[in-house]
C-alpha positions in Angstrom: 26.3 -27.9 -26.7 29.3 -30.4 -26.1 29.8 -33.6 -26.7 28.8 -36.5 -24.4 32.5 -37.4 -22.6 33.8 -41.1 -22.3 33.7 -40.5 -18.0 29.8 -39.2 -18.4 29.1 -42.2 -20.0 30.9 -44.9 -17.9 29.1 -42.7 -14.7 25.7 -43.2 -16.4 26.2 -46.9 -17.2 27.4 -47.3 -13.7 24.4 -45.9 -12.4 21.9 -47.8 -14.6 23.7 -51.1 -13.6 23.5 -50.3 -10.1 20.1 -49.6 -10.3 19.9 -52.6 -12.1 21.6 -54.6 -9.4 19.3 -53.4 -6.5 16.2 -53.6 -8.3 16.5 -57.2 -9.0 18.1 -57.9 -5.5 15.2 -56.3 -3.8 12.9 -58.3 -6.1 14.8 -61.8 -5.6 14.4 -61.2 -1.7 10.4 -60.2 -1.8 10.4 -63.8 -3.9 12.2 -65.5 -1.3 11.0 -63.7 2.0 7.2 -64.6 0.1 7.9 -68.6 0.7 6.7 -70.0 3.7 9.4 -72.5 4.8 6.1 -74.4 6.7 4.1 -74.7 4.0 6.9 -76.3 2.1 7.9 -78.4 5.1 4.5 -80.2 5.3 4.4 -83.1 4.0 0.7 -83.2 3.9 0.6 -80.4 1.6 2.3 -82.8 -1.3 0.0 -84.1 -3.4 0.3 -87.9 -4.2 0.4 -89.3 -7.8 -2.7 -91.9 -6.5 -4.4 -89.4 -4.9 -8.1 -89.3 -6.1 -8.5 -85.6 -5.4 -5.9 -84.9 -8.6 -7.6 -87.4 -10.7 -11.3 -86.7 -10.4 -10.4 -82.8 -9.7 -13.6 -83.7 -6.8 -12.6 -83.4 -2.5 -13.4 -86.4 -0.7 -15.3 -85.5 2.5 
């Protein structure tokens, strides 16, 4: 059996990083395509520091 060469093992650390790179790509755009740019534009959905509801941990009807 020979020897691993120096060129089959920049190939295979090539590969691994560009499976590296896509994998985390495609995970850092599920992340972003998962936000809801509405939700984050509301300002109703902000909680405010005197709001009872965060201090009680109760709804108000």
């Amino acid at each position: 059996m020979r020897a691993p060469t120096l060129a089959w093992a920049l190939r295979r650390t090539l590969l691994g990083l560009v499976i590296l790179t896509v994998t985390i790509s495609c995970a850092a755009w599920l992340l972003y395509a998962s936000i809801d740019p509405d939700v984050e534009a509301a300002p109703a959905a902000r909680a405010q520091p005197g709001d009872p509801a965060i201090s009680t941990g109760t709804l108000q009807p």
